[in-house]
Backbone as CSV, one residue per row, in Angstrom:
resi,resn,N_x,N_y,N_z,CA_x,CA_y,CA_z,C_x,C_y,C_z
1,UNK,-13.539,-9.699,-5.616,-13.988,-10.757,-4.716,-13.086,-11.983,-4.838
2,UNK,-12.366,-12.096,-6.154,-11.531,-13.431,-5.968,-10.331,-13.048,-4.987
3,UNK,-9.784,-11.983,-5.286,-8.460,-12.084,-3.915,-8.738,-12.048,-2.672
4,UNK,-9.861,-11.496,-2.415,-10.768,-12.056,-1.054,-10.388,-13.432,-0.922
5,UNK,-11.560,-14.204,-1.941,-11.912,-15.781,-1.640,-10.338,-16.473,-1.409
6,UNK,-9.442,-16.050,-2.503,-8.123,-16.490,-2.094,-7.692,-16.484,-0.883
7,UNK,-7.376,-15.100,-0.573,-6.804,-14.739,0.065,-7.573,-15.574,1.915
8,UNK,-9.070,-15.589,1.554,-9.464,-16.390,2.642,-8.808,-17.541,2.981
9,UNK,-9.059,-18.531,1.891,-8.643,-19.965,1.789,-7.300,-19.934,1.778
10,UNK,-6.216,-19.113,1.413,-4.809,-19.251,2.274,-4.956,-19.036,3.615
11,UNK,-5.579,-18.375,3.971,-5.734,-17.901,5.624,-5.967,-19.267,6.543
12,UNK,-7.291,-19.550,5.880,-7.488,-20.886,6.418,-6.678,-22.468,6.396
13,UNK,-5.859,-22.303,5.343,-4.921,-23.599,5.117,-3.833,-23.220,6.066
14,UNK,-3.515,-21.947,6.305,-2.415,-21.527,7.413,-2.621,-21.899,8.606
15,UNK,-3.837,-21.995,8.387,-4.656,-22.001,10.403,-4.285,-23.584,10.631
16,UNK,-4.871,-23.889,9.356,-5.129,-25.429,9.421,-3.830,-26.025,10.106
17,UNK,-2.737,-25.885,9.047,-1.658,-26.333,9.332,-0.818,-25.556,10.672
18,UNK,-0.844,-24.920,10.656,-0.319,-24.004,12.054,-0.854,-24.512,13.319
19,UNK,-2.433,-25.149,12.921,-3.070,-25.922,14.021,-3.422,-24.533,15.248
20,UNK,-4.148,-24.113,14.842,-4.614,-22.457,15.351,-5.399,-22.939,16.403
21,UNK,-5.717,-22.360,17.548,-6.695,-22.571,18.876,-7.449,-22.077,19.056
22,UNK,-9.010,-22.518,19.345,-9.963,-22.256,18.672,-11.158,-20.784,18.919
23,UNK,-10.234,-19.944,19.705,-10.450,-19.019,20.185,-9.800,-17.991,18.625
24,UNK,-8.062,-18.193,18.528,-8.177,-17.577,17.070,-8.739,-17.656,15.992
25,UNK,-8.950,-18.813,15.752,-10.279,-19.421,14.574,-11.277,-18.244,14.462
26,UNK,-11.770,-18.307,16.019,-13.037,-17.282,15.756,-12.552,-15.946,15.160
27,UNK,-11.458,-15.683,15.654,-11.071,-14.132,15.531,-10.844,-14.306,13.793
28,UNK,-10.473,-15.386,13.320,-10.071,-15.065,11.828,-11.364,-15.504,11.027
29,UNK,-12.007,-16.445,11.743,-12.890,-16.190,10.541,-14.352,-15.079,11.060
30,UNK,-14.416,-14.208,11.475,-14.793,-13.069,11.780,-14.150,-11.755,11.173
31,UNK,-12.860,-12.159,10.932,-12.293,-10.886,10.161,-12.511,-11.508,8.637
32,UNK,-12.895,-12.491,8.178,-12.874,-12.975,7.172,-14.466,-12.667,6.749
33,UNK,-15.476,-12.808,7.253,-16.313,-13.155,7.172,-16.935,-11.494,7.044
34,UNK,-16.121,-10.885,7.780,-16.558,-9.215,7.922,-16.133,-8.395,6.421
35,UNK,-14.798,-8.907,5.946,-14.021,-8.445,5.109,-15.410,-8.906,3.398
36,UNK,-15.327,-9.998,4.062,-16.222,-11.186,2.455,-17.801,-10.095,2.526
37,UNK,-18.387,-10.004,3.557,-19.985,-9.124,3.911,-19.589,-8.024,3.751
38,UNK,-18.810,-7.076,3.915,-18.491,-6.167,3.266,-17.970,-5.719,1.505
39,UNK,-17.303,-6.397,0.932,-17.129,-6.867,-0.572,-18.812,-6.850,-1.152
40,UNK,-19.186,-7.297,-0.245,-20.443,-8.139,-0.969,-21.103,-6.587,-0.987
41,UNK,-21.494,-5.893,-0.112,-22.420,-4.582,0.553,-21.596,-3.760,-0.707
42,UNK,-20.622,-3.287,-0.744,-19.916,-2.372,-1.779,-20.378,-2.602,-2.844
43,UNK,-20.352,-3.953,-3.597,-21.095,-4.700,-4.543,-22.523,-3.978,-5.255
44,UNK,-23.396,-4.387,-3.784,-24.361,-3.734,-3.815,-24.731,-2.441,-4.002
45,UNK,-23.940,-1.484,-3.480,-23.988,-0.350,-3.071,-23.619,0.808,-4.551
46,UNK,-22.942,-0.143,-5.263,-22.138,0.495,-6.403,-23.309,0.340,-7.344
47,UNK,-23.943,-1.081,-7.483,-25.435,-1.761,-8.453,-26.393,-0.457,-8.190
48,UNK,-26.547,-0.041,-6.767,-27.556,0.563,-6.698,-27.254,2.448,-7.278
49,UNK,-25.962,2.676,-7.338,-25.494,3.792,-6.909,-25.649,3.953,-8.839
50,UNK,-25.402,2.932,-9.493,-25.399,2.829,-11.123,-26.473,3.026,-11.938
51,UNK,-27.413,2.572,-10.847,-29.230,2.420,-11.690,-29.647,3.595,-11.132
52,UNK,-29.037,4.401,-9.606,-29.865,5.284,-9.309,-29.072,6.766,-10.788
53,UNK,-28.367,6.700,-10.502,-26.941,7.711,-11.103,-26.361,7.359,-12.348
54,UNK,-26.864,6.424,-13.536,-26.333,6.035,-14.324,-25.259,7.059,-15.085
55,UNK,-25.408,8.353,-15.213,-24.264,9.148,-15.440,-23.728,9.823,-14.973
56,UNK,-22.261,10.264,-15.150,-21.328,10.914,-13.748,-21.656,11.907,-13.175
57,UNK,-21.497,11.467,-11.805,-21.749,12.477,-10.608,-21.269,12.697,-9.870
58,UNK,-20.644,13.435,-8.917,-19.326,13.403,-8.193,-20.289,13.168,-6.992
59,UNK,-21.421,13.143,-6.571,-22.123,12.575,-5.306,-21.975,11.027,-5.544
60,UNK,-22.288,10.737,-6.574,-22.570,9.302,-6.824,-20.834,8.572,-6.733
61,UNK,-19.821,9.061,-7.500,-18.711,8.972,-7.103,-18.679,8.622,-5.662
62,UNK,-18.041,9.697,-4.709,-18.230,9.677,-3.709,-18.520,8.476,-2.388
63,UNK,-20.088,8.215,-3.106,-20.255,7.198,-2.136,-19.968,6.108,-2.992
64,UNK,-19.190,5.588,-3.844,-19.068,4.276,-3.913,-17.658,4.811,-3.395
65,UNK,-17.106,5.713,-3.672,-15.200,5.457,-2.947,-15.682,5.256,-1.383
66,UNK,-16.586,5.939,-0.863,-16.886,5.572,0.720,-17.557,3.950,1.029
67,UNK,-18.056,3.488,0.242,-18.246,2.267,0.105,-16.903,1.141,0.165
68,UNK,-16.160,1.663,-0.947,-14.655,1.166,-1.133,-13.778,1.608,-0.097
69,UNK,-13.889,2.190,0.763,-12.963,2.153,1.566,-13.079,1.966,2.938
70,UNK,-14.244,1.727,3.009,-15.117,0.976,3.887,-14.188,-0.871,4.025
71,UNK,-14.918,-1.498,2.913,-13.601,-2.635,2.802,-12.274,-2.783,2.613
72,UNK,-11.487,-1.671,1.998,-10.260,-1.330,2.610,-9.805,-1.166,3.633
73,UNK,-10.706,-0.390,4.293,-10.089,-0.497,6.050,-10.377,-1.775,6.962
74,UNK,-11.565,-2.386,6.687,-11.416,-3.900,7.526,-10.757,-4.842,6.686
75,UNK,-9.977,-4.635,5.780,-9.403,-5.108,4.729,-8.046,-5.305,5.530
76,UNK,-7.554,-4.342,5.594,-6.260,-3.831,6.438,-6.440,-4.250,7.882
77,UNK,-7.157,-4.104,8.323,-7.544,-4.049,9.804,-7.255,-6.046,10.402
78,UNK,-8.190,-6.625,8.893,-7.986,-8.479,9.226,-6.461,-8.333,8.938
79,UNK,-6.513,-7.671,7.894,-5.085,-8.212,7.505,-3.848,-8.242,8.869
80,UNK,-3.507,-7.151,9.548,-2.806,-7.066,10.288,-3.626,-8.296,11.697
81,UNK,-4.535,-8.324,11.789,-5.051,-9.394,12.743,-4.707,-10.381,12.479
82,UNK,-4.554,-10.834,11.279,-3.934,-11.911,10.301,-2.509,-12.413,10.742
83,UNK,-1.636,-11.432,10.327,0.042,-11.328,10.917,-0.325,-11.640,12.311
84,UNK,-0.645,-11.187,13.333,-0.608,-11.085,14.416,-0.822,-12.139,14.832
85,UNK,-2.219,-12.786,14.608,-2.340,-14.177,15.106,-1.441,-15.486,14.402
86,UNK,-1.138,-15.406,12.774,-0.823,-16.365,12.563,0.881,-16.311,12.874
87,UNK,1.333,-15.277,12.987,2.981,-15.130,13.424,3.264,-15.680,14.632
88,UNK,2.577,-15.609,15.323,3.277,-16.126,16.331,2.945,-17.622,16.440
89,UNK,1.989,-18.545,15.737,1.806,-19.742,15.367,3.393,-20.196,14.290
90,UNK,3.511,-19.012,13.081,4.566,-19.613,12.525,5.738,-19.264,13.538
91,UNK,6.039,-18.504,14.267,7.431,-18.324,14.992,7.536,-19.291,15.989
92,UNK,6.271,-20.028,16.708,6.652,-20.963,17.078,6.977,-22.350,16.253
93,UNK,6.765,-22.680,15.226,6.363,-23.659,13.870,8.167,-23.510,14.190
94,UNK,8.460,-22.275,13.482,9.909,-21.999,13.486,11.023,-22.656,14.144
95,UNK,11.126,-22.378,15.256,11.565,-22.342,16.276,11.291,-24.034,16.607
96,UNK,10.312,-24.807,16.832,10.455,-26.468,16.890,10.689,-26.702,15.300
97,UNK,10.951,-26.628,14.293,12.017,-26.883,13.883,13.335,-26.999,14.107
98,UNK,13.931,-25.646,14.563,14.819,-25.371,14.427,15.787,-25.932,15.857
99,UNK,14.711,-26.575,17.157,15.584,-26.541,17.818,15.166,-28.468,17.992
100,UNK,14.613,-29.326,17.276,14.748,-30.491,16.651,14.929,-31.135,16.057
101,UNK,16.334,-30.103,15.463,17.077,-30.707,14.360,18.657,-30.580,15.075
């Protein structure tokens, strides 16, 4: 959960400063917010999967890797939403630099 929370709060200092429009806002903190509620559900899912299954089980296995990769894939999924929206904020960032100097 901390490279989440990190990884949020860089997201958001990028926006900040990139000065993001407020239509992407939504889109990122929705992938953020999906990515963080999911962490959290796996969390859960593993607590419950421990007290139900306390010793190894390849069912019990199982569904916590399906749990885990559950937030891996919207993991990946913000992430590239991530690039997408904030790249072309930095390529323009770029670019008025580069052509006001």
């Amino acid at each position: 959960m901390k490279v989440i929370f990190v990884s949020a709060i860089l997201t958001i200092l990028a926006a900040v400063f990139l000065k993001v429009n407020s239509g992407d806002w939504c889109v990122l903190l929705i992938c953020i917010g999906l990515v963080m509620s999911l962490e959290m559900m796996n969390s859960a899912v593993e607590g419950i999967v421990d007290l139900v299954s306390p010793q190894q089980n390849e069912k019990a296995g199982r569904i916590k890797d399906m749990a885990a990769g559950a937030v891996l894939i919207a993991s990946i999924v913000s992430f590239i939403i991530g690039i997408l929206i904030l790249g072309k904020y930095f390529l323009s960032f770029l670019y008025n630099i580069t052509n006001n100097q």
